[in-house]
Backbone as CSV, one residue per row, in Angstrom:
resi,resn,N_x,N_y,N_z,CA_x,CA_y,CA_z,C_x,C_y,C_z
1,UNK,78.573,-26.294,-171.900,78.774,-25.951,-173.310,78.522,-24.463,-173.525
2,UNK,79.707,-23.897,-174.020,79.393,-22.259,-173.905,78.629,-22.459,-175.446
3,UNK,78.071,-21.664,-175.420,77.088,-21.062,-176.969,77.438,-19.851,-177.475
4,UNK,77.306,-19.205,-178.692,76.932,-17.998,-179.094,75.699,-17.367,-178.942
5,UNK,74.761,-17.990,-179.447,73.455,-17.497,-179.637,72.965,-18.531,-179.013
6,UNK,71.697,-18.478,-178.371,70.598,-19.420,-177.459,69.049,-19.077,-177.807
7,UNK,68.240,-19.776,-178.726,67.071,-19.336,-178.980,66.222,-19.979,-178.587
8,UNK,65.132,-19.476,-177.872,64.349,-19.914,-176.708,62.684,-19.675,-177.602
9,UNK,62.090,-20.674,-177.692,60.691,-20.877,-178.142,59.888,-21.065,-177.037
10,UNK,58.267,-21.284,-177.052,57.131,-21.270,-175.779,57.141,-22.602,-176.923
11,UNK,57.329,-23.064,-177.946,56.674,-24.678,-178.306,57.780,-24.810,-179.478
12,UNK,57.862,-25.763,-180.257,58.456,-26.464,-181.370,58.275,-25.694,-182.197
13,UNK,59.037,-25.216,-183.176,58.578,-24.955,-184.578,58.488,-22.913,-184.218
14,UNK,58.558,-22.633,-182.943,58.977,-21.223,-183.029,59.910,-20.594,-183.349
15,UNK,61.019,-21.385,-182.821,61.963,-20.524,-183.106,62.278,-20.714,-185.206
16,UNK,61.969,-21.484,-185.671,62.470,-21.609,-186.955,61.188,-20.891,-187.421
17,UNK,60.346,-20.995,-187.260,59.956,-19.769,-187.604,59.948,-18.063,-187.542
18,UNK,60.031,-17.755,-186.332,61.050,-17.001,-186.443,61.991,-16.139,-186.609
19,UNK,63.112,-16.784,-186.181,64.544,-16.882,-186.647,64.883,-17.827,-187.749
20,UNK,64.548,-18.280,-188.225,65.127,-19.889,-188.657,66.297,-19.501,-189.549
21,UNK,66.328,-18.441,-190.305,67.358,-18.498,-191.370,68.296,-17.662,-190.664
22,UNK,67.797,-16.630,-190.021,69.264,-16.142,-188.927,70.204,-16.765,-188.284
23,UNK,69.562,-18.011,-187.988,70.231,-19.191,-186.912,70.920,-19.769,-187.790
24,UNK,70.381,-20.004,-189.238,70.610,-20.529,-190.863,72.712,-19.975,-191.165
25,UNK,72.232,-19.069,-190.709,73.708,-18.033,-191.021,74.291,-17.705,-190.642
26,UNK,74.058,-18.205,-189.032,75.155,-18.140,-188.256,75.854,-19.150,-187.689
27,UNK,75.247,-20.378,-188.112,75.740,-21.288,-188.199,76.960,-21.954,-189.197
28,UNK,76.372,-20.707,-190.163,77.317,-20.951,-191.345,78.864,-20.058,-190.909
29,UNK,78.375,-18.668,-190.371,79.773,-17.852,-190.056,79.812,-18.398,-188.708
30,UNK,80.099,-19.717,-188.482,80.648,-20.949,-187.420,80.592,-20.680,-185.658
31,UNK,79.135,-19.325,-185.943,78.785,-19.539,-184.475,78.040,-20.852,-183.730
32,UNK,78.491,-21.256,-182.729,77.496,-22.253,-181.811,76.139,-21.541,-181.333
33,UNK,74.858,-22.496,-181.926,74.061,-21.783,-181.845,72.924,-23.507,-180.683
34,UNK,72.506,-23.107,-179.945,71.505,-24.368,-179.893,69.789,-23.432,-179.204
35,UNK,69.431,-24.417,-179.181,67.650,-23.571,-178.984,67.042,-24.485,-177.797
36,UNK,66.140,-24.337,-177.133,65.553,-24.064,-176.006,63.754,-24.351,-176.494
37,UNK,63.222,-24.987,-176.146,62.048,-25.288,-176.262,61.258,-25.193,-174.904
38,UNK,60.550,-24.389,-174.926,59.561,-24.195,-173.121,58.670,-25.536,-172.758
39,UNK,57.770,-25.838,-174.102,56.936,-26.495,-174.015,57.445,-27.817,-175.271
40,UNK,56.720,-28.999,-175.240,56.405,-29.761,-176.090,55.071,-29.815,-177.441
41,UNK,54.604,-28.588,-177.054,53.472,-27.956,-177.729,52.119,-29.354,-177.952
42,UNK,52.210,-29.480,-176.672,51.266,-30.710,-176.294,49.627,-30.421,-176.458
43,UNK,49.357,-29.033,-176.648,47.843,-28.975,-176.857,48.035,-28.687,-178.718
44,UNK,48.881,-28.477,-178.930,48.353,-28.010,-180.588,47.531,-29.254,-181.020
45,UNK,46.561,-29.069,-181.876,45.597,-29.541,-182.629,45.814,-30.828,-183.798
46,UNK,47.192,-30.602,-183.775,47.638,-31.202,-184.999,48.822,-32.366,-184.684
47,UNK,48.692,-33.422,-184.479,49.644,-34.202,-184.197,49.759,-34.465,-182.759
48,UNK,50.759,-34.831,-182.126,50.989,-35.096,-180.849,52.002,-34.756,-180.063
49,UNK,52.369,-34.805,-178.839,53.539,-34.334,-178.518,54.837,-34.984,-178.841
50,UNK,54.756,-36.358,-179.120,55.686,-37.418,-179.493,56.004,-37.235,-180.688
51,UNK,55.164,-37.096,-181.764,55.525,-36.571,-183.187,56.221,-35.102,-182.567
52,UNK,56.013,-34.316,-182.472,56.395,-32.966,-182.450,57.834,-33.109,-181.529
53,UNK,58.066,-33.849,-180.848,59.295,-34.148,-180.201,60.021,-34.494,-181.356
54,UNK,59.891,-35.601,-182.616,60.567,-36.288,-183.409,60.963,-35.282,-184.649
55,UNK,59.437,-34.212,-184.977,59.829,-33.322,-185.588,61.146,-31.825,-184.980
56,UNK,61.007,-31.513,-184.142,62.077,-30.492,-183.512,63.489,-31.059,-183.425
57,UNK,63.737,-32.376,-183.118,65.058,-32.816,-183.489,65.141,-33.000,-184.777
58,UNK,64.354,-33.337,-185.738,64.494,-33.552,-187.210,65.238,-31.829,-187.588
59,UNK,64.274,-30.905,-187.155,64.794,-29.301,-188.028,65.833,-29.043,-186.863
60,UNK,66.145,-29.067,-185.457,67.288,-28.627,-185.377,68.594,-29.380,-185.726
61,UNK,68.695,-30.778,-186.653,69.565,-31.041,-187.359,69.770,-30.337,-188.852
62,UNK,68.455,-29.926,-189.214,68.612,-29.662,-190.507,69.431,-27.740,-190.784
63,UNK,69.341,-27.626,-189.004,69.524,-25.976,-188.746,70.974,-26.153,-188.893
64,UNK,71.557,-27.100,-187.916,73.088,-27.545,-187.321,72.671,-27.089,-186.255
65,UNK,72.343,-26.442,-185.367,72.421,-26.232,-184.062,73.228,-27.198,-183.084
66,UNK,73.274,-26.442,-182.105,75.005,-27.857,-181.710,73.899,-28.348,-180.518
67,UNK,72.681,-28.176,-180.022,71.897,-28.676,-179.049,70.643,-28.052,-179.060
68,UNK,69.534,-28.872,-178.895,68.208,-28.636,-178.725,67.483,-29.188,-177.201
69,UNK,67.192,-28.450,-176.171,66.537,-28.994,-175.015,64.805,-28.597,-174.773
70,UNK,64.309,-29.508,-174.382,63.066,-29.055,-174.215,62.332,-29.418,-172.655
71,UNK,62.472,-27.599,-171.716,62.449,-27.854,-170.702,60.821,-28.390,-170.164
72,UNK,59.575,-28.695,-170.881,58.912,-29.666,-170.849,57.787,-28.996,-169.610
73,UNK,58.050,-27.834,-169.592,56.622,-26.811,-168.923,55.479,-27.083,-169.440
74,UNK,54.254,-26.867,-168.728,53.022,-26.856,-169.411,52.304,-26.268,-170.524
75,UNK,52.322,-26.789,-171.624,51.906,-25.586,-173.048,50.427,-24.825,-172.649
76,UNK,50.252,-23.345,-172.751,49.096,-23.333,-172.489,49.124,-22.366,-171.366
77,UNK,50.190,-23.014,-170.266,49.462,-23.064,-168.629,50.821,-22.713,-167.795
78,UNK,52.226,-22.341,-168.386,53.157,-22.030,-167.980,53.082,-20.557,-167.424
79,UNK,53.753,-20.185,-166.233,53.626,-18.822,-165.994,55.251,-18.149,-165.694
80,UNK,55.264,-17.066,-165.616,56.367,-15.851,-165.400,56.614,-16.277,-164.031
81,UNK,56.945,-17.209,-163.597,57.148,-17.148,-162.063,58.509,-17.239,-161.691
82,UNK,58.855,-17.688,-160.307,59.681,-17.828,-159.403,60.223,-19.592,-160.201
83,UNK,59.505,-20.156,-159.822,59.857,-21.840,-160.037,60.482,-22.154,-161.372
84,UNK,59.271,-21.368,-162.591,60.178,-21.370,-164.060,61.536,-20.690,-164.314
85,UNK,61.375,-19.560,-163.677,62.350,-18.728,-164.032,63.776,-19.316,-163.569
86,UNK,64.057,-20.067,-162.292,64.915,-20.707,-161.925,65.341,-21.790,-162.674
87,UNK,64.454,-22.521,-162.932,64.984,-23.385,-164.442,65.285,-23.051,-165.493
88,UNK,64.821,-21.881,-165.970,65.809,-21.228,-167.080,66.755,-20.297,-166.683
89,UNK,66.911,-19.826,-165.592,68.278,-19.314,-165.156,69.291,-20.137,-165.157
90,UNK,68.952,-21.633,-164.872,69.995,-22.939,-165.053,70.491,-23.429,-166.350
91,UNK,69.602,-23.137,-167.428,70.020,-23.745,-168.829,70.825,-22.296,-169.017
92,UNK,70.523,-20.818,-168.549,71.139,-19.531,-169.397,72.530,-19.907,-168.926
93,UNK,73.052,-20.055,-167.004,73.719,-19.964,-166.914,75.273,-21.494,-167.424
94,UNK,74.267,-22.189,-167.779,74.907,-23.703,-168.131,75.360,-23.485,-169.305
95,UNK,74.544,-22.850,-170.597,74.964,-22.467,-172.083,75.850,-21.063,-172.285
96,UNK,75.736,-20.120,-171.298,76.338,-18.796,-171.377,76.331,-17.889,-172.725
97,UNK,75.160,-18.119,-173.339,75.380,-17.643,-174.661,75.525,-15.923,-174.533
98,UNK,76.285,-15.460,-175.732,76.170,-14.025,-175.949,74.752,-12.917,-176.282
99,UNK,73.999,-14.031,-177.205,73.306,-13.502,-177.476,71.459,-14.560,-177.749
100,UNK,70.483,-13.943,-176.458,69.364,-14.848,-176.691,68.473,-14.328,-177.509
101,UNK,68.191,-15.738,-178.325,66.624,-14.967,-179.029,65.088,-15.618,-178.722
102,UNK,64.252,-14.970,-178.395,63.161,-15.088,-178.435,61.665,-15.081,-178.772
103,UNK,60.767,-14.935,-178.007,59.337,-15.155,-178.386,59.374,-13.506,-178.578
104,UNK,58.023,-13.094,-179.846,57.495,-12.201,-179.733,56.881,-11.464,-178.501
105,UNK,57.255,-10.163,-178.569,56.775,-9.495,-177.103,54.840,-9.547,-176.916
106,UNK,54.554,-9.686,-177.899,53.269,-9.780,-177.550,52.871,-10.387,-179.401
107,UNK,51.803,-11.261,-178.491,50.972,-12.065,-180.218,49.868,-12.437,-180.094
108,UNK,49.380,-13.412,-181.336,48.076,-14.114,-180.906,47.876,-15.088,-180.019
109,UNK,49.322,-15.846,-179.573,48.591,-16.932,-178.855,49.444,-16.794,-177.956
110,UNK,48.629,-17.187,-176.877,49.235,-16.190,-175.217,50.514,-16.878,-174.705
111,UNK,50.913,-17.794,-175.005,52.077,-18.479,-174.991,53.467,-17.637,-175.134
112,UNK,53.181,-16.936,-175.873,54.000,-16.173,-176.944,54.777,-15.248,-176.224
113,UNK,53.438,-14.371,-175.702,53.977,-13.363,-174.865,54.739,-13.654,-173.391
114,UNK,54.272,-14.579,-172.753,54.401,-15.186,-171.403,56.404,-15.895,-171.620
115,UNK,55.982,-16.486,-172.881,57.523,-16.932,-173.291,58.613,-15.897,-173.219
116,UNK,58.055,-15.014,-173.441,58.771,-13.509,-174.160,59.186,-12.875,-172.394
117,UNK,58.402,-12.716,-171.784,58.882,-12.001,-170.777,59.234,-13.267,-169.500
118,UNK,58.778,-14.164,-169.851,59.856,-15.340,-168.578,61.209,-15.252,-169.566
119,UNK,61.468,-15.347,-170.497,63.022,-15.536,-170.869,62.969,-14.456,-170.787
120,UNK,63.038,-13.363,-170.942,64.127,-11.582,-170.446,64.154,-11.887,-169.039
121,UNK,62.925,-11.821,-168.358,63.125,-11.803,-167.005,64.346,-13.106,-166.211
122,UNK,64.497,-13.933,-166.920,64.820,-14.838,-166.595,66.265,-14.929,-166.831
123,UNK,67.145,-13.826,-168.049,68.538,-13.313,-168.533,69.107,-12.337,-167.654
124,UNK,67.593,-11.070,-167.199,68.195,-10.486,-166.250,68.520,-11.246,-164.717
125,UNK,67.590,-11.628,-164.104,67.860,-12.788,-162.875,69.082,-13.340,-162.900
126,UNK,69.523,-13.965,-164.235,70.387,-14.733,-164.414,72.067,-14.031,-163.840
127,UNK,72.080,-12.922,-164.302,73.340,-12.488,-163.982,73.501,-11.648,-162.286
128,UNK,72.881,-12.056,-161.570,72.415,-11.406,-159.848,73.275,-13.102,-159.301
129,UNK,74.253,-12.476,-158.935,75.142,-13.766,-158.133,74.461,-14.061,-156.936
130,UNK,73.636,-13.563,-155.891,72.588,-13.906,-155.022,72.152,-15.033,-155.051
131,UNK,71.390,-14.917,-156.548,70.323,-16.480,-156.518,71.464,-17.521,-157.184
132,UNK,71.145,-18.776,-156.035,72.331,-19.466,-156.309,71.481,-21.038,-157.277
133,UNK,72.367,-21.484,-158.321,71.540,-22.786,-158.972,72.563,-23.785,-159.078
134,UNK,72.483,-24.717,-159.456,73.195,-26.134,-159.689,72.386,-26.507,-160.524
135,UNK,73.433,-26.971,-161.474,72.774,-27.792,-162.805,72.654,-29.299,-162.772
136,UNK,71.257,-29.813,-163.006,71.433,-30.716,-162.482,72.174,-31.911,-161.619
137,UNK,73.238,-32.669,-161.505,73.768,-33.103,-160.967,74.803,-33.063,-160.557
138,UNK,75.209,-31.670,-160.626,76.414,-31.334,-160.204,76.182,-30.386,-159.164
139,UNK,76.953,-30.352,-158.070,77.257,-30.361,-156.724,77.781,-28.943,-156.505
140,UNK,78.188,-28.109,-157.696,79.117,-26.247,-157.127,77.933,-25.354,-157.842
141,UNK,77.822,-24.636,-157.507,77.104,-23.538,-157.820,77.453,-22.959,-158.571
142,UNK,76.439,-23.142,-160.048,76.795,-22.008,-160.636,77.209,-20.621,-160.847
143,UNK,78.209,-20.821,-162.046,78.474,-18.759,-162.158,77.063,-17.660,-162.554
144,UNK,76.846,-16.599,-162.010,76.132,-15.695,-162.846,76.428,-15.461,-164.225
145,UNK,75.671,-15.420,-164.686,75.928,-14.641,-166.376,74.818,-14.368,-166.728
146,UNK,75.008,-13.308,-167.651,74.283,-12.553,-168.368,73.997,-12.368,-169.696
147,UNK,73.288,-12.825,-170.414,73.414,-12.403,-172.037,73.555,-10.877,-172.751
148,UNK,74.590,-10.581,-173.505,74.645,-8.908,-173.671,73.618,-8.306,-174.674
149,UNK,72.905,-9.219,-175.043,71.335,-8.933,-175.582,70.576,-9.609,-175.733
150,UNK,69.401,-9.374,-175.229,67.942,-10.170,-176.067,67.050,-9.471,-177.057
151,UNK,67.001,-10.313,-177.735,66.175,-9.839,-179.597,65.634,-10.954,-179.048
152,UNK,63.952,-10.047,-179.559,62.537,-10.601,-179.910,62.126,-10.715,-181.407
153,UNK,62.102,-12.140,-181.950,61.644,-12.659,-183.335,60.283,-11.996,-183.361
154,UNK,59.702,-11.553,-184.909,58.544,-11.603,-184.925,57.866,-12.948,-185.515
155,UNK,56.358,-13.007,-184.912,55.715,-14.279,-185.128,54.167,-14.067,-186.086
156,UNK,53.239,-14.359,-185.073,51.766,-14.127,-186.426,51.993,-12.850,-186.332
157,UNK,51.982,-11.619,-185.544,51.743,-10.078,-185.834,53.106,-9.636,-186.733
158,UNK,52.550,-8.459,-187.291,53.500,-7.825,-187.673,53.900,-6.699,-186.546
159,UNK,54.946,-7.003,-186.263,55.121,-5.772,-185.252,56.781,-5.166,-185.952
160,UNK,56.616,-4.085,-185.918,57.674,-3.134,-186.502,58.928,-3.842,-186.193
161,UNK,60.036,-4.059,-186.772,61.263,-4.436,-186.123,62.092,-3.522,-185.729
162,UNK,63.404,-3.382,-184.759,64.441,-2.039,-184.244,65.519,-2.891,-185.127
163,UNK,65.571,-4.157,-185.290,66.958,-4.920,-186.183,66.699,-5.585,-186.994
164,UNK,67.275,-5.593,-188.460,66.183,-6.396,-189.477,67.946,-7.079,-189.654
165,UNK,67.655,-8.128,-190.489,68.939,-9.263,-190.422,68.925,-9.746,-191.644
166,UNK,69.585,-9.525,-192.271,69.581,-9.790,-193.984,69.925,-11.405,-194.276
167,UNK,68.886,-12.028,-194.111,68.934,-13.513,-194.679,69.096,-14.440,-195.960
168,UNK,69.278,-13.067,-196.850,69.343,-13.905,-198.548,70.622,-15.082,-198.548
169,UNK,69.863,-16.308,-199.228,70.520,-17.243,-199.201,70.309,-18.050,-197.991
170,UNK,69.192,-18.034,-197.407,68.906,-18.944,-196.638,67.549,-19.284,-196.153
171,UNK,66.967,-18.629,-196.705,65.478,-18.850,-196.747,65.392,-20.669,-197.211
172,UNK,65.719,-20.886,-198.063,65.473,-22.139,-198.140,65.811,-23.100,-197.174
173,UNK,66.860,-22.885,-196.452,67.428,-23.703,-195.322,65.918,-23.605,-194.038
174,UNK,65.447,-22.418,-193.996,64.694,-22.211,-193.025,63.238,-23.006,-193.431
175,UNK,62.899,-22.888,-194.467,61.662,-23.298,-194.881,62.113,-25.353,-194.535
176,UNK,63.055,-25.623,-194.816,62.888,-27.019,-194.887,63.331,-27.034,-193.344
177,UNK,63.555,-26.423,-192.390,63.152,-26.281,-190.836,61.850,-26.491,-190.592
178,UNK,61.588,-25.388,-191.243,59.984,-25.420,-190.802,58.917,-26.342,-191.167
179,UNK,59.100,-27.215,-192.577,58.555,-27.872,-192.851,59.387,-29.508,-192.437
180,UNK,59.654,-29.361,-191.440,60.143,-31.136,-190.898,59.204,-30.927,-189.965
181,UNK,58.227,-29.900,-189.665,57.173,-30.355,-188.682,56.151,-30.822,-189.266
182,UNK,56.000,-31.685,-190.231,54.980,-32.089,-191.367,54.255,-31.841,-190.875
183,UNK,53.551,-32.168,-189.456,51.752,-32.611,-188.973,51.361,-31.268,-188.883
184,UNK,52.414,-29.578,-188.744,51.655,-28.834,-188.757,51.504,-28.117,-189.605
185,UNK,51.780,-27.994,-190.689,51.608,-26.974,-192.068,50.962,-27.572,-192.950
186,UNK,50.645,-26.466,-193.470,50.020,-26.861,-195.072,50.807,-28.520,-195.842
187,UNK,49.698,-29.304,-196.063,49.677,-30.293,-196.305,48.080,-31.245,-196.974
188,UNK,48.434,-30.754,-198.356,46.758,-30.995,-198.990,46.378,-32.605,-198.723
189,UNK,47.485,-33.551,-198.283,46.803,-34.711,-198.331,46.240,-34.785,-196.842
190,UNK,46.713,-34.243,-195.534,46.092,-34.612,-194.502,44.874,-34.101,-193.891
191,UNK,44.236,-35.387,-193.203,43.318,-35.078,-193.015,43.052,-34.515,-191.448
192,UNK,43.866,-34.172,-190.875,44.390,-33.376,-189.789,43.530,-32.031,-189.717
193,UNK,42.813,-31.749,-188.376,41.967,-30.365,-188.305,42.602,-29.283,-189.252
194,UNK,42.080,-28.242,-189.645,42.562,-27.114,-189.741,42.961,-26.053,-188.875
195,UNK,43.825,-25.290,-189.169,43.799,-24.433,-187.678,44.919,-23.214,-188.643
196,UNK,45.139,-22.282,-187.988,45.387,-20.874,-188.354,47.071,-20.794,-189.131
197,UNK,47.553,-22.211,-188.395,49.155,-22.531,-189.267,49.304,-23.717,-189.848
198,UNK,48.276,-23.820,-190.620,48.044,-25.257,-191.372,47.532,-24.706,-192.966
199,UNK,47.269,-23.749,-193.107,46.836,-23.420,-194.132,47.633,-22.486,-195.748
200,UNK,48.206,-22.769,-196.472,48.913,-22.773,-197.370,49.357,-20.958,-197.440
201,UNK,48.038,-20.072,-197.303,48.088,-18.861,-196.934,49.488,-18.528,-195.995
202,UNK,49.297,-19.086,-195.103,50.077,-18.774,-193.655,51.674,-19.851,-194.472
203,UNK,52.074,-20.834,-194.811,53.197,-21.165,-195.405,53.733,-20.265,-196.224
204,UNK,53.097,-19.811,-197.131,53.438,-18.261,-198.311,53.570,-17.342,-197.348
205,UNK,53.453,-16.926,-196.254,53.349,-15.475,-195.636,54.869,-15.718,-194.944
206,UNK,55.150,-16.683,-194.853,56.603,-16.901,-193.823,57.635,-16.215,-195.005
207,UNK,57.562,-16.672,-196.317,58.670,-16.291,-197.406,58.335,-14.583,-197.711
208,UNK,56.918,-14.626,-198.304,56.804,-12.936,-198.097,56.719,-12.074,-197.304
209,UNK,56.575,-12.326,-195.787,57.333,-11.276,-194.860,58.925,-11.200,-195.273
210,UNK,59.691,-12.451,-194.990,61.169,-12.000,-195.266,61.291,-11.682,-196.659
211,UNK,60.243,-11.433,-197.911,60.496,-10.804,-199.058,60.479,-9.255,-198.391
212,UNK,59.535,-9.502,-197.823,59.234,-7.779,-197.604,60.070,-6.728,-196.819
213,UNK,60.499,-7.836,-196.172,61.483,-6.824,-195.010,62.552,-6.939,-195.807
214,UNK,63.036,-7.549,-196.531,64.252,-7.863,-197.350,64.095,-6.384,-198.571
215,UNK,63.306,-6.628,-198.869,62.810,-5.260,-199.972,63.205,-3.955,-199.475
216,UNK,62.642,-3.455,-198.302,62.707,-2.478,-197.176,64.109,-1.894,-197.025
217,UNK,64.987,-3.039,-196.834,66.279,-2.643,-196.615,67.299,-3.116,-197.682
218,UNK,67.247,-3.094,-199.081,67.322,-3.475,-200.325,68.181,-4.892,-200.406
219,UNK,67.605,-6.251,-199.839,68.457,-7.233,-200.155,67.079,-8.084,-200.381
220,UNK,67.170,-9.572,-200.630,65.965,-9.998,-200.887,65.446,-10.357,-199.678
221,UNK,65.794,-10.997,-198.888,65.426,-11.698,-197.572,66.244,-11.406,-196.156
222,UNK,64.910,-10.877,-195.033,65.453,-10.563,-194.501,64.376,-10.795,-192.896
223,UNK,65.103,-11.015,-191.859,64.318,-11.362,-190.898,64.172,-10.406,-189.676
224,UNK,63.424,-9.680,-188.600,63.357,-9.264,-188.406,63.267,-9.107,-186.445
225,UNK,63.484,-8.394,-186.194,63.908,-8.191,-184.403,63.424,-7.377,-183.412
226,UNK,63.079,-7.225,-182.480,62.752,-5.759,-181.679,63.825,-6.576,-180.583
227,UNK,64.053,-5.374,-179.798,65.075,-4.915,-178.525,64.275,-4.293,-177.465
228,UNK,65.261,-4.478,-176.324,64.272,-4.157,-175.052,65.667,-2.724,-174.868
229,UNK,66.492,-2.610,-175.383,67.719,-1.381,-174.982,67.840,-0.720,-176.640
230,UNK,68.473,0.179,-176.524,68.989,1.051,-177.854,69.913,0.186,-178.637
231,UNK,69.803,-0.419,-179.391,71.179,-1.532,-180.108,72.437,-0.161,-180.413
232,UNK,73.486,-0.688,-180.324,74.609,0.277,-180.626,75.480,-0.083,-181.499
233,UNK,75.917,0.665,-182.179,77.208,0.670,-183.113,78.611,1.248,-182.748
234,UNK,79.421,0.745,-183.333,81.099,1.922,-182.782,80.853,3.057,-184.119
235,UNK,80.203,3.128,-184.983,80.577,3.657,-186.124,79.283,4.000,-186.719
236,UNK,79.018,4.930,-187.187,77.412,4.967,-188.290,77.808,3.797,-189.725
237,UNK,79.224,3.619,-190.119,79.508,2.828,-190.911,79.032,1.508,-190.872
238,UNK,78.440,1.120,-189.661,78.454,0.182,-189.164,76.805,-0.302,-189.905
239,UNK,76.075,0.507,-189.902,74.375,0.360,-190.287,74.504,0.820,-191.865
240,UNK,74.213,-0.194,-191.783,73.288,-0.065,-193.391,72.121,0.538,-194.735
């Protein structure tokens, strides 16, 4: 299944957070978009991995995404290696998307970052015809390919963006993403631990970052990116 866009999370509920309304809108201007899950986010505090399985197919229907896989690494305990990286060289080169998105380059929870540099490392690998893969049960060796960019979502930090993505008109699509993970957000009736994305604070901060970056670059909502290369234009007409 070729893709457009391929967005790659370290657990459930990353990438719509996020990206969520970018994915929101490009789904709408009728790109194929599907997402990539590292982990089952089997240590979070809040729920279980089985709920959190039921929730991530719930929001990537509510996204449209044309596929959601979850390659089912250790949350926590996954590393930048040889062994992972070959399994996601198999889903990059199986989906061929144009364009991947990912984990923050660096955050609070170490997942984040580790996510962030096994998927680049794992886009560049991908296009070296050398290392040879087969997708699961099929018998020819995959083609190389390469994605012609990776953009890093921001997550808990604020880290400056190089591409901000004007999301007005879809913030709402994203929020009811994010909230089909009931067991982990703000939710005054449960009696579920507390923990640092459960708290009503942190639900309000998802809409007023994209107020803020939306402000910045005068539209209301807007989501935000860093790059590992110079992004380019044919035209200065082209930027906003």
């Amino acid at each position: 299944m070729k893709l457009d866009i391929l967005a790659i999370g370290a657990h459930p509920d990353d990438v719509e957070l996020g990206c969520g309304a970018t994915i929101a809108k490009e789904v709408v201007n009728g790109k194929k978009v599907g997402i990539i899950d590292l982990t089952r986010g089997e240590l979070g505090t809040r729920g279980n991995a089985e709920i959190r399985d039921e929730e991530a197919f719930n929001s990537g229907k509510i996204l449209g995404v044309k596929t959601r896989v979850n390659m089912r690494f250790a949350d926590g305990f996954f590393i930048n290696d040889k062994d992972h990286q070959l399994e996601l060289i198999k889903m990059i080169r199986y989906y061929k998307p144009e364009i991947v998105l990912c984990n923050a380059i660096e955050d609070r929870h170490i997942d984040h970052g580790k996510g962030s540099a096994l998927v680049s490392d794992s886009c560049f690998l991908s296009g070296l015809r050398k290392i040879e893969t087969v997708y699961k049960d099929d018998k020819s060796i995959q083609d190389a390919w390469r994605p012609k960019a990776v953009y890093h979502y921001s997550q808990w930090k604020d880290i400056e963006p190089d591409v901000v993505v004007d999301v007005t008109g879809f913030m709402d699509k994203k929020m009811e993403s994010v909230m089909a993970y009931r067991t982990q957000f703000f939710d005054p009736k449960s009696d579920e631990p507390e923990t640092p994305i459960s708290s009503k604070n942190f639900t309000d901060s998802i809409k007023y970052r994209a107020l803020n970056l939306g402000r910045l670059i005068g539209v209301e909502f807007a989501e935000g990116f860093t790059v590992e290369r110079y992004p380019a234009v044919n035209s200065l007409f082209d930027l906003k």
